[in-house]
Structure formats: structure tokens, C-alpha cells
LOROVEX-844129 format. One record per residue: x, y, z of N, C-alpha, C in turn; residue number from 1. Coordinates in steps of 0.2 Angstrom, whole numbers, padded with zeros to 4 digits. Each point is the difference from the previous one (the first is absolute). Last residue first. Layout:
N
R    nx    ny    nz   cax   cay   caz    cx    cy    cz   n
R     X     Y     Z     X     Y     Z     X     Y     Z NUM
...
***
This chain:
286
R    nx    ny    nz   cax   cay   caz    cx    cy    cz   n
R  0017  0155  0067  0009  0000  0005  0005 -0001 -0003 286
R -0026  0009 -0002  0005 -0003 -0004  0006 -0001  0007 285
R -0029  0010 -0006  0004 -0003  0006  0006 -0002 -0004 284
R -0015  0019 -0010 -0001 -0007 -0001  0008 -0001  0006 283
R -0020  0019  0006  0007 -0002 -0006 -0001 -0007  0002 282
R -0025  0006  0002  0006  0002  0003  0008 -0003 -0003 281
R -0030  0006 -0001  0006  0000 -0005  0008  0000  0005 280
R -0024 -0006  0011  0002  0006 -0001  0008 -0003 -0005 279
R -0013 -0013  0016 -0007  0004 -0005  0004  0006 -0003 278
R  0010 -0027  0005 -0001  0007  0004 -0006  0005 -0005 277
R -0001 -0024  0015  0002  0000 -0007  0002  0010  0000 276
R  0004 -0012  0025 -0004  0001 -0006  0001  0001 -0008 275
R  0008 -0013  0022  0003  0003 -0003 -0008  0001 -0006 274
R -0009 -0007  0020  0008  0004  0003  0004  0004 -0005 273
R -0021 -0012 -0007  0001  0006  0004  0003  0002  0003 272
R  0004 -0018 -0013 -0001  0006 -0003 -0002  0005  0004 271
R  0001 -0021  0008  0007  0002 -0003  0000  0008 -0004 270
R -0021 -0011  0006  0004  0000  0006  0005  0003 -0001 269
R -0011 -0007 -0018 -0002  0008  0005  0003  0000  0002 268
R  0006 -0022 -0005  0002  0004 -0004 -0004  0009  0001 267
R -0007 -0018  0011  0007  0000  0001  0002  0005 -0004 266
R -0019 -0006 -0002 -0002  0003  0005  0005  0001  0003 265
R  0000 -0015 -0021 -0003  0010 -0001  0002  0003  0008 264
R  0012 -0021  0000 -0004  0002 -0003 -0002  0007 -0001 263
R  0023 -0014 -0007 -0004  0001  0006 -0008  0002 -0002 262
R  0022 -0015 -0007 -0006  0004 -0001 -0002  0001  0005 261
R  0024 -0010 -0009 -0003  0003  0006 -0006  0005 -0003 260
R  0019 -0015 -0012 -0007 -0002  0000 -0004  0003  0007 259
R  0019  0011 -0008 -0003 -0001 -0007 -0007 -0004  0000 258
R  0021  0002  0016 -0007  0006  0002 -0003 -0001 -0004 257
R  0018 -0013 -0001 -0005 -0004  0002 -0004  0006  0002 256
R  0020  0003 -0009 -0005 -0001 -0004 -0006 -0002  0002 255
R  0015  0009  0015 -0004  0006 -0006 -0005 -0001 -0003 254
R  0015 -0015  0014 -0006  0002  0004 -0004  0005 -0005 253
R  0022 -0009 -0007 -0008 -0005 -0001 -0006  0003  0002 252
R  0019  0013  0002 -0002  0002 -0006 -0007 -0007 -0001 251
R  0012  0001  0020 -0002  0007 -0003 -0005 -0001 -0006 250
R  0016 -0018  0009 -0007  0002  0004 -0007  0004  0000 249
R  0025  0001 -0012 -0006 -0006 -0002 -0006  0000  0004 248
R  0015  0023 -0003  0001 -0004  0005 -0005 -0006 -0004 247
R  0003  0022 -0008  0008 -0004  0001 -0002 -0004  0000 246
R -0019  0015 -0009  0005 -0002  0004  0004 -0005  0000 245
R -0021  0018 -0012  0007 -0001 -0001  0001 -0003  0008 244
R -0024  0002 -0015  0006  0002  0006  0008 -0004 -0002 243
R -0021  0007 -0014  0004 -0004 -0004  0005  0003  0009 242
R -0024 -0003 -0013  0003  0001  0006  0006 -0002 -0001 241
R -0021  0004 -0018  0006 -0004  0002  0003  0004  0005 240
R -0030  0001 -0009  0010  0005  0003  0003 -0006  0002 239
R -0022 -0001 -0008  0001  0003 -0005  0008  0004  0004 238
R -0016 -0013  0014  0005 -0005 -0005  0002  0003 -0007 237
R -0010  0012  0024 -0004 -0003 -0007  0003 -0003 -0004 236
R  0013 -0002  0020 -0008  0000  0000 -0005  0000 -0005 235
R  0025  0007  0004 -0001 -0007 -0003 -0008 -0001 -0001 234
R  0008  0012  0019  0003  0005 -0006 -0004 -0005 -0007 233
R -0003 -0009  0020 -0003  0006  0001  0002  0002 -0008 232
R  0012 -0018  0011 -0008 -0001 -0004 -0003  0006 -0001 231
R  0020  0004  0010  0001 -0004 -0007 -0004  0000 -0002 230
R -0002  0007  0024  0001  0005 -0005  0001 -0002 -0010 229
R -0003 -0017  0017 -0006  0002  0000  0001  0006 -0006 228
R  0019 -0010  0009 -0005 -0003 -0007 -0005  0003  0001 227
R  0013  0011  0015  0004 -0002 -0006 -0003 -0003 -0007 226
R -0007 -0002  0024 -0004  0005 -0005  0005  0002 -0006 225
R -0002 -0024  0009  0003  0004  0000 -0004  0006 -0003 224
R -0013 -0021  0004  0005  0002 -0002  0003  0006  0004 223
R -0020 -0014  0004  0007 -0004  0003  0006  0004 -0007 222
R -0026  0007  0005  0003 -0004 -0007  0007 -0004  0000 221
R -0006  0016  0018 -0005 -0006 -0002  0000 -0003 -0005 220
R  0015  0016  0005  0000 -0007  0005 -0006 -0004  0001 219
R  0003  0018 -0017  0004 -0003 -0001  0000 -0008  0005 218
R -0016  0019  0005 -0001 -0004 -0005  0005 -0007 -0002 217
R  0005  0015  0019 -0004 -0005  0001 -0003 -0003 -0006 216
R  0014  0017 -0004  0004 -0005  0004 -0005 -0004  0004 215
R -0006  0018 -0013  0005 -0005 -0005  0003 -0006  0005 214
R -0014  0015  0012 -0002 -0001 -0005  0002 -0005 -0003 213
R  0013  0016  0013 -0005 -0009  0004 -0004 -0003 -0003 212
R  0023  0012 -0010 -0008  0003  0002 -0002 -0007  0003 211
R  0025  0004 -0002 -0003  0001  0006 -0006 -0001  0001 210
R  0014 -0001 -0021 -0002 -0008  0002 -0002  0001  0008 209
R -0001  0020 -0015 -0003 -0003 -0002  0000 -0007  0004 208
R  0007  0022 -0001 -0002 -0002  0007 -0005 -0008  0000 207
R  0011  0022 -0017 -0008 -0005  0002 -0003 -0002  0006 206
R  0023  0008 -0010 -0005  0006  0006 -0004 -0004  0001 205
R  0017 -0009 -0014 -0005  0008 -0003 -0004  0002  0005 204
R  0014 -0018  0005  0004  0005 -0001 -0003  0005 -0004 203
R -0006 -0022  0010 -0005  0008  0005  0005  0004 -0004 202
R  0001 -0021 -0017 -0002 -0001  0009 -0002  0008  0001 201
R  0004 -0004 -0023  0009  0001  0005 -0005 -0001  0007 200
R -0015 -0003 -0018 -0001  0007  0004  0007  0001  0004 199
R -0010 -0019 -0014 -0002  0000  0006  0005  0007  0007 198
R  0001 -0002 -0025 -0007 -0004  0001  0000  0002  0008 197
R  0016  0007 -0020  0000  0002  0010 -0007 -0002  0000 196
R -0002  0001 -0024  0005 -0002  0003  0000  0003  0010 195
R -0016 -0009 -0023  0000  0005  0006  0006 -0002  0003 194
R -0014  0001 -0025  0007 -0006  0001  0000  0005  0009 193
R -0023 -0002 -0016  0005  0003  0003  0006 -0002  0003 192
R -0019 -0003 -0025  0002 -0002  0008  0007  0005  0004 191
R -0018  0007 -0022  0008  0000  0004  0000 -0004  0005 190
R -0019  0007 -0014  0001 -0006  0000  0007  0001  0002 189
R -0014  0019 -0002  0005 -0001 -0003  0005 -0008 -0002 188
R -0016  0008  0018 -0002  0005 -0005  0002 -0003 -0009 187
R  0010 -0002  0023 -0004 -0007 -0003 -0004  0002 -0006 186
R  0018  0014  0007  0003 -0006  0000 -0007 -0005 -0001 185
R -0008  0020  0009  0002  0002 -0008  0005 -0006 -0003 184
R -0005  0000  0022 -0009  0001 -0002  0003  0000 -0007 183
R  0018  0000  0014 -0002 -0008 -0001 -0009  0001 -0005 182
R  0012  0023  0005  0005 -0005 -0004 -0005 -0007  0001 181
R -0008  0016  0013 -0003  0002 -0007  0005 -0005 -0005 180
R -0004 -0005  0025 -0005  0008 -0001 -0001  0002 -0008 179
R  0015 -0018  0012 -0006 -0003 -0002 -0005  0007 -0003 178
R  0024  0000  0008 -0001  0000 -0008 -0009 -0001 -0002 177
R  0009  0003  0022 -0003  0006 -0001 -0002  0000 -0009 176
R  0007 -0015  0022 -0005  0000 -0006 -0001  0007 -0005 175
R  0018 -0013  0021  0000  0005 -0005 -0004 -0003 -0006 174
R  0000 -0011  0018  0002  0007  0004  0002  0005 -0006 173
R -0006 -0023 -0006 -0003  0001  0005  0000  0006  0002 172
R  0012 -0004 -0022  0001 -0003  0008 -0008  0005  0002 171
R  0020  0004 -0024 -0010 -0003  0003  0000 -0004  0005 170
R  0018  0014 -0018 -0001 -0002  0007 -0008 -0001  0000 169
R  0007 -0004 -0025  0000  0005  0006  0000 -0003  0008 168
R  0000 -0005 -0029  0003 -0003  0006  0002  0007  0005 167
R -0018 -0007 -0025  0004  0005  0003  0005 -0003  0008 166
R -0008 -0013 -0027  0001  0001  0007  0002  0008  0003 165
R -0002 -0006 -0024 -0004 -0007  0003 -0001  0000  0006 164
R  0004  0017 -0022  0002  0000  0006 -0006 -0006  0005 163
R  0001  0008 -0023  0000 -0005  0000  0004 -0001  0006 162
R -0010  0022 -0008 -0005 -0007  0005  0003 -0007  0000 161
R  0012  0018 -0010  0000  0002  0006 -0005 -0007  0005 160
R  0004  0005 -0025  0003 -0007  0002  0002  0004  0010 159
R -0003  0021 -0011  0000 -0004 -0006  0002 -0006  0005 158
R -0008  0017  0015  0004 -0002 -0003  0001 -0006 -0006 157
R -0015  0010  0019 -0002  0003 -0006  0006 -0002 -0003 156
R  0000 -0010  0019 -0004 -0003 -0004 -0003  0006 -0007 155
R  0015  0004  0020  0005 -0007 -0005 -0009 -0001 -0006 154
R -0006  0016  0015  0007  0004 -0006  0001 -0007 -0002 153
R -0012 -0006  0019 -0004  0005 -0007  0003  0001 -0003 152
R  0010 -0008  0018 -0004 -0005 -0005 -0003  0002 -0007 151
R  0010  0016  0016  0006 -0004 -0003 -0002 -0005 -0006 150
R -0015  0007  0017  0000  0007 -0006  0006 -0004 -0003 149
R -0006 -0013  0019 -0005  0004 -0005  0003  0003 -0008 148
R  0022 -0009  0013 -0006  0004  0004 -0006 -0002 -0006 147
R  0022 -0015  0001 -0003  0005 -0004 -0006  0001  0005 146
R  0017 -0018  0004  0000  0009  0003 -0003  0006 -0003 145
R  0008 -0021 -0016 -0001  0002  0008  0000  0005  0004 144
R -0008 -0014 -0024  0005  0005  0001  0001  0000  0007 143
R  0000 -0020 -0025 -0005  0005  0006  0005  0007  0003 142
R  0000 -0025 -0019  0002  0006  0004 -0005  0005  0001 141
R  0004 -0026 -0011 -0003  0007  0003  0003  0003  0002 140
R  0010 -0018 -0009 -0004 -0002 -0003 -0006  0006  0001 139
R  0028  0002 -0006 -0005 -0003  0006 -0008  0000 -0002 138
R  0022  0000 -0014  0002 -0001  0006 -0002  0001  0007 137
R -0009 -0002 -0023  0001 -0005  0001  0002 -0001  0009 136
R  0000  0019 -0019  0005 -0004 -0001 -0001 -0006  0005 135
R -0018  0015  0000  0001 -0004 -0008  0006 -0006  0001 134
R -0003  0014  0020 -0005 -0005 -0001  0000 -0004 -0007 133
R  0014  0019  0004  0004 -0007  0004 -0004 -0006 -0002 132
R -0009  0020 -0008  0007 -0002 -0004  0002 -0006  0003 131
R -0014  0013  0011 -0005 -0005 -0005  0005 -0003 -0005 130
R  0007  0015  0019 -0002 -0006  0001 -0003 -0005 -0004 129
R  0008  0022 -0008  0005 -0006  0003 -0001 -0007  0004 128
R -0017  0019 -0005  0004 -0002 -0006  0003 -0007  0001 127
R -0008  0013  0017 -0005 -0006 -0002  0004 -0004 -0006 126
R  0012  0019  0009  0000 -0006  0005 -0006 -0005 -0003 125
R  0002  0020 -0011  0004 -0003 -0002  0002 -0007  0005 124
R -0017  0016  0005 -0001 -0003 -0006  0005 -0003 -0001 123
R  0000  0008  0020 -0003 -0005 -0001 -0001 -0004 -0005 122
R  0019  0018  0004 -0005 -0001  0000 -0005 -0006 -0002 121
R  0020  0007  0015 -0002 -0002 -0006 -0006  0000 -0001 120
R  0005  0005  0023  0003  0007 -0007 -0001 -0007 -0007 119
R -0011 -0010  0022  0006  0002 -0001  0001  0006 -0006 118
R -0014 -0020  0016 -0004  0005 -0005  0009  0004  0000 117
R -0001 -0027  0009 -0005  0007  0001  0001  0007 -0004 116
R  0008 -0024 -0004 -0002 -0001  0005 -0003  0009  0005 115
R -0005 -0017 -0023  0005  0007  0003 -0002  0002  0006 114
R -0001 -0024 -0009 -0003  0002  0002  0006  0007 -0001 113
R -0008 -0028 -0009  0008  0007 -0001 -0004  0007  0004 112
R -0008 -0029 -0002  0000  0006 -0001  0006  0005  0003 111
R  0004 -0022 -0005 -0008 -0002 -0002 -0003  0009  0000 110
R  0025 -0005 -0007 -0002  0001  0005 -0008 -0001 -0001 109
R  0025 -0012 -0014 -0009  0003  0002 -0004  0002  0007 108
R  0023 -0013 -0005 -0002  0004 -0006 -0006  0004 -0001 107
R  0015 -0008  0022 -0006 -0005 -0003  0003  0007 -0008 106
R  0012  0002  0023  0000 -0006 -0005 -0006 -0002 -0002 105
R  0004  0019  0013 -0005 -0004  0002  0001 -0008 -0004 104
R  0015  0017 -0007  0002  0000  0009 -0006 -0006  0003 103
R  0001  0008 -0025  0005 -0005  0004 -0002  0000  0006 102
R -0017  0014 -0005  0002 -0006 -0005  0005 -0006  0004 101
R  0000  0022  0004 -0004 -0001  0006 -0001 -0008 -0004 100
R  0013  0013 -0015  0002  0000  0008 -0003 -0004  0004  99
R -0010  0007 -0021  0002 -0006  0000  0005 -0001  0008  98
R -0012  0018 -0001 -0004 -0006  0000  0004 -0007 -0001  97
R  0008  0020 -0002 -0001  0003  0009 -0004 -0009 -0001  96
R  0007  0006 -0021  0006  0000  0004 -0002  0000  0008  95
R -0019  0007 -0015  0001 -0007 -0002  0008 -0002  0004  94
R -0006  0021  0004 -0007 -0005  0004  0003 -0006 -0003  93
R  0010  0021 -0008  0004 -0003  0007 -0004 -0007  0002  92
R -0007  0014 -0021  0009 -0004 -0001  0001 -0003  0008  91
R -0021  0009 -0003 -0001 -0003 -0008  0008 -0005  0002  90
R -0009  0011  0023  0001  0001 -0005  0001 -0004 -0005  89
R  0000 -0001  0024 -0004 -0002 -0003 -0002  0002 -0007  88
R  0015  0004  0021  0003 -0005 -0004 -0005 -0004 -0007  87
R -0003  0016  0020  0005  0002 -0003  0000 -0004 -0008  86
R -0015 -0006  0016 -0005  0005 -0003  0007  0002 -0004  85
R  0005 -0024  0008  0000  0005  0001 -0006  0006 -0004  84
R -0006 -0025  0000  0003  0005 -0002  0002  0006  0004  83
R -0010 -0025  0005 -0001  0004 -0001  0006  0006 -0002  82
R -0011 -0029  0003  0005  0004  0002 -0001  0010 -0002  81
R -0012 -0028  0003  0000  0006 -0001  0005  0004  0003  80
R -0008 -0027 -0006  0004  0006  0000 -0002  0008 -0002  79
R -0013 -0026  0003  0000  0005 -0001  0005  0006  0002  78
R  0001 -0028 -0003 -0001  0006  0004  0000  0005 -0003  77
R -0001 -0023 -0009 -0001 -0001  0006 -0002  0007  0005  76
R  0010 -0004 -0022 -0004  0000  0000 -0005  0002  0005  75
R  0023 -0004  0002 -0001  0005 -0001 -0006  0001 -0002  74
R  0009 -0022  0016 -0001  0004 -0006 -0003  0008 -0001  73
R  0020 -0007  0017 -0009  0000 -0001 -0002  0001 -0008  72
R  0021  0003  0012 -0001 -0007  0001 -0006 -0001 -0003  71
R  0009  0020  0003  0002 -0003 -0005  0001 -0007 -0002  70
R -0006  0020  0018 -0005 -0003 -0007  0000 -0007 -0004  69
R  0014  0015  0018 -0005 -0005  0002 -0006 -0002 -0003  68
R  0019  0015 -0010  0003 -0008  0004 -0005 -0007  0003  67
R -0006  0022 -0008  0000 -0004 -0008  0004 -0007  0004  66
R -0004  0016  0015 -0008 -0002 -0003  0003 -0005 -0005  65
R  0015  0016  0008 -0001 -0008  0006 -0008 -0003 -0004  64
R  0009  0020 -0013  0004 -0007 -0001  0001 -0005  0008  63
R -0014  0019 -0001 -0001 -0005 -0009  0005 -0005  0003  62
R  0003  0015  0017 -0006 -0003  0002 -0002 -0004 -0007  61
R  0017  0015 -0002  0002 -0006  0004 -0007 -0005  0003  60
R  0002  0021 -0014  0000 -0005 -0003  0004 -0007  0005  59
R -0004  0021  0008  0006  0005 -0005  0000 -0009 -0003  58
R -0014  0003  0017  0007 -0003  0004  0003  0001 -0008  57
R -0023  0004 -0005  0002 -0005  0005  0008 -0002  0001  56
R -0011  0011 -0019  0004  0003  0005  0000 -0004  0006  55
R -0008 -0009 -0021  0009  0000  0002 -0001  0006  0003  54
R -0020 -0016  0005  0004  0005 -0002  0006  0002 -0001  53
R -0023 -0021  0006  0009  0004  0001 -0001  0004 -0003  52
R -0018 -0020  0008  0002  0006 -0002  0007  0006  0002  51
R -0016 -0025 -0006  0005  0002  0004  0001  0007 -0003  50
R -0019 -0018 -0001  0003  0005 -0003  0004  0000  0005  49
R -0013 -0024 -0008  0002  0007  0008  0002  0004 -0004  48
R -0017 -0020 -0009  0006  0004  0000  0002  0007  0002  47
R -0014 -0023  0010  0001  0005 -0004  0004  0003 -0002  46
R -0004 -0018  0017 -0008  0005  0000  0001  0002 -0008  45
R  0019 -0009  0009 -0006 -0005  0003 -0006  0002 -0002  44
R  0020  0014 -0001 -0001 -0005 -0006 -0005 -0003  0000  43
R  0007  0012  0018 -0004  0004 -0003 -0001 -0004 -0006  42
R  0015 -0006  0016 -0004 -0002  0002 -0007  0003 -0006  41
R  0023  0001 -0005 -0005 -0007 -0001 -0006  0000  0004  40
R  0012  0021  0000 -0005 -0001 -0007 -0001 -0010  0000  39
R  0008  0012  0020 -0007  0003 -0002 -0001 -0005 -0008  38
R  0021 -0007  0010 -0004 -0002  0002 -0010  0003 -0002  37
R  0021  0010 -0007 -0001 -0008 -0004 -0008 -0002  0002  36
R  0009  0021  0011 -0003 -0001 -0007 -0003 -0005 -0003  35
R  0013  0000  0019 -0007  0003  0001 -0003  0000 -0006  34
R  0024 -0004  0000 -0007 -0009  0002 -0008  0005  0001  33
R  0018  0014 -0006 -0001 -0004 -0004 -0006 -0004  0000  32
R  0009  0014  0017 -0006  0003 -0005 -0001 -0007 -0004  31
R  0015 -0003  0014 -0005 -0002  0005 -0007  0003 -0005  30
R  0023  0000 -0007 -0001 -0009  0000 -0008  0000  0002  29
R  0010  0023 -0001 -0001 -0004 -0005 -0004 -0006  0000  28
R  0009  0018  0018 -0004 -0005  0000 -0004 -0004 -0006  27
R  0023  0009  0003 -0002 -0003  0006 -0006 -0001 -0001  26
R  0004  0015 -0012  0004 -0006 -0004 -0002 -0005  0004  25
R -0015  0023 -0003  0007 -0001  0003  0001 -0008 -0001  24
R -0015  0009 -0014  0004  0007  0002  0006 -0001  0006  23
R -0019 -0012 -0011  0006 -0001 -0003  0006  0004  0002  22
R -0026  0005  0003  0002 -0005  0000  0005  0000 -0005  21
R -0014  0019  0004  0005 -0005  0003  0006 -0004  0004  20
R -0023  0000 -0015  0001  0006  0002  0005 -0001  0008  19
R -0015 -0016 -0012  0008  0001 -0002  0002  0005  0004  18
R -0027 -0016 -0002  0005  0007 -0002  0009 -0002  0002  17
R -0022 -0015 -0011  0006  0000  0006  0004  0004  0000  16
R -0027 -0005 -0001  0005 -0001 -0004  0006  0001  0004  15
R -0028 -0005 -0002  0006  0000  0006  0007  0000 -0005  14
R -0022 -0004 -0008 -0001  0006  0002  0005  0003  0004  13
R  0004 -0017 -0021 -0003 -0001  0007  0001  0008  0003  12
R -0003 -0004 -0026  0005  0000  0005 -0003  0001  0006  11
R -0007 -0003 -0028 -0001  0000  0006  0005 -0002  0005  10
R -0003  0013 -0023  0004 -0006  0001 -0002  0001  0008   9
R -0009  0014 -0015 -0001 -0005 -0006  0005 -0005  0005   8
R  0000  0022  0006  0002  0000 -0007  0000 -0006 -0002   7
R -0002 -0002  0025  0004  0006 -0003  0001  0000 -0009   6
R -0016 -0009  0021  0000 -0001 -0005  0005  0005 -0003   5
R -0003 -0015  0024  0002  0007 -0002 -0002  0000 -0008   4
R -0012 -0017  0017  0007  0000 -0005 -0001  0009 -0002   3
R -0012 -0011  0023 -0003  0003 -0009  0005  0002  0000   2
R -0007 -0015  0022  0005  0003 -0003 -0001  0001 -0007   1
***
């Protein structure tokens, strides 16, 4: 397993998505302990990220986080939360941030992300995030859902490169960022935040937990292709995975993809079903 390097602070490869979560009441107690549980168990190794958003449930997914946080030291976890494109201006971002502030009870987020491309302009969004960063109120920030070209424009931007992370769909069944975004993210020393790791199951068409491939690799290695799909993303240790679950079982089974290697002949293997692609294709989002 190779530590994430995000701006100078190392985070384990496996984080703990949100998306969600919180949204219905009934299963609170059941998200909670999932949480709790990923990050003691993720302590063992290193400092876990968690990742929210105030759109997440209109700020109900911040504040089950800051409830299942708040037993832990703060040092201890990398937070990440993310801006409306709305709400990303000089006067709106710092009232969107400190919001997201309270709700997760701490006074600092480790990274602040936008969470994808909107009518304000970029320029004045970099503005407001190096404001927050002066004021302390977070230590980086970054963007999400930025295409290629999106990369490009933030970085002809006064304080544009001081973007530490992009966060996109990245799974098995959807490579297409690999064609020019991840070429230009390493170009750039970017690591990559990958959300929907493991593809929502066959709900993108894939057909993913069916292939016989993944499923006799997996059972040879005595995992789930659930983890196999985990190890895969995670692979070059330049990307944080960040799946999202409810359930304990779940979220231990994640972390423990982090120690599953395979070998080269496995890894073709895997690839000549899903290949890399040879051709510019839009960037995936949900």
C-alpha cells in the first residue's frame, strides 16, 4: 500500500465517501457507526480522508460527519468538503464555508474543493479560495469534475496552480479520464481524488460484478470484486478512493482492498476486457 500525497500531507489510499448519507433518519445510527468504524480502523495505518459536500442532502451528510467525527482527534483526519459553483464567489464562498464549518464542527477544512465548473468566474473563485486559505479556514483547495481543458484555463489563472487536487468519476468501467486528464494531472504533480470507485455495481452497463475474469481473479485472491475493482483504481498510489457506504462490513471490506496486489498477468488480464481508451472521450460525472 503507497500513501496518497495531497500537498505535503499523507492520506491513506482509501477514504470515506458521504454521498447520501444522511438523508434518511432511520438509518443515522447505521451511517454513523460505518463511519466511526472506517476511520478507527483506518487510523491503524494512517490519516483517513472523509469526504462531503454541502450539497450532499442540502448539508445533512456535514453534519452526520461532524457527529461521527467528533470523538476523534481532528489532526487525525483529513476533511474534505466542497462548494456549490453557485455559491463560489468573493461574498457567497466564505458564508457557504463557514456553514459547512459548523455543521462538520471543526474550524478547518484540510481541503475545500469547487465542486464543478459554473458562471462565476474561475478567477474570482481562485480569489476566494486563497482568502479562506490566508484566513486559515482551510489548508488547500482544489476543483471537481473539471475536464482537460477546464485544467488548463484554471492554470492560466493568477494563483490557478495552487490547485492541489482534481475529483472525478474513475472506475474500472469508466477509463476515459485516462486518454488526456490523468496524463496532464501527473504532468502537473496532481494526485487524483476518484469518486463511484466501484462503478454503483452493473448500473453503468458494465456488467462489471458478472465478468469471469474479475470473478475468478477476485476468488483467487479470496476477495470480492468489489475489492479487486478498489485495488485497481488505487494501483498507481497517485489516487485517493473515496467509496461511499452505510453498512461496517462495507466499508472494512474497502479498507482492506488497499492490501490486495496482483500480478502484471492479472492485471492485462483485467485490461483486455476493460481497456485503456484510444480516443478523447467526455468526462463521466453523476
Amino acid at each position: 500500500m503507497k500513501m496518497v500525497n495531497l500537498a505535503g500531507q499523507k492520506v491513506l489510499p482509501m477514504g470515506l465517501g458521504t454521498w447520501h448519507m444522511g438523508d434518511d433518519t432511520s438509518r443515522r445510527s447505521l451511517e454513523i457507526a460505518a463511519l466511526q468504524a472506517g476511520i478507527k480502523q483506518g487510523l491503524k495505518r494512517g490519516v483517513v480522508a472523509v469526504d462531503t459536500a454541502e450539497m450532499y442532502g442540502e448539508g445533512r451528510s456535514e453534519t452526520l460527519v461532524g457527529e461521527a467525527i467528533s470523538s476523534f482527534v481532528r489532526s487525525d483526519l483529513y476533511l474534505i468538503s466542497k462548494v456549490y459553483p453557485w455559491n463560489a464567489s468573493m461574498d457567497l464562498l466564505p458564508k457557504s464555508l463557514d456553514a459547512s464549518l459548523q455543521r462538520l464542527g471543526t474550524d478547518y477544512l484540510d481541503l475545500y474543493l469547487l465542486h464543478w465548473t459554473g458562471n462565476i468566474s474561475l478567477t474570482e473563485t481562485v480569489a476566494a479560495m486563497e482568502a479562506a486559505k490566508k484566513a486559515g479556514k482551510i489548508l488547500h483547495w482544489g476543483v471537481s469534475n473539471f475536464d482537460t481543458a477546464d485544467m488548463q484555463a484554471l492554470w492560466q489563472i493568477e494563483n490557478g496552480n495552487h490547485c492541489v487536487t482534481n475529483e472525478v468519476l474513475y472506475n474500472l468501467g469508466s477509463r476515459g479520464i485516462e486518454y488526456d486528464l490523468i496524463p496532464w494531472m501527473q504532468a502537473h504533480q496532481l494526485p487524483l481524488i476518484a469518486y463511484s470507485p466501484i462503478a454503483q455495481a452493473d448500473t453503468l452497463g458494465n456488467h462489471l460484478l458478472a465478468n469471469p475474469v474479475l470473478k475468478e481473479i477476485a476468488t483467487n485472491h479470496q476477495v470480492s470484486v468489489f475489492q479487486l475493482m478498489l485495488a485497481w483504481v488505487i494501483r498507481n498510489g497517485e489516487t485517493l478512493a473515496i467509496p461511499q457506504s452505510s453498512q461496517v462490513k462495507h466499508v472494512l471490506a474497502n479498507l482492506a482492498a488497499m492490501d490486495l496486489e496482483l500480478s502484471a498477468t492479472e492485471w492485462q488480464a483485467i485490461a483486455k476486457y476493460y481497456p485503456k481508451p484510444i480516443k478523447k472521450q467526455p468526462l463521466d460525472v453523476l
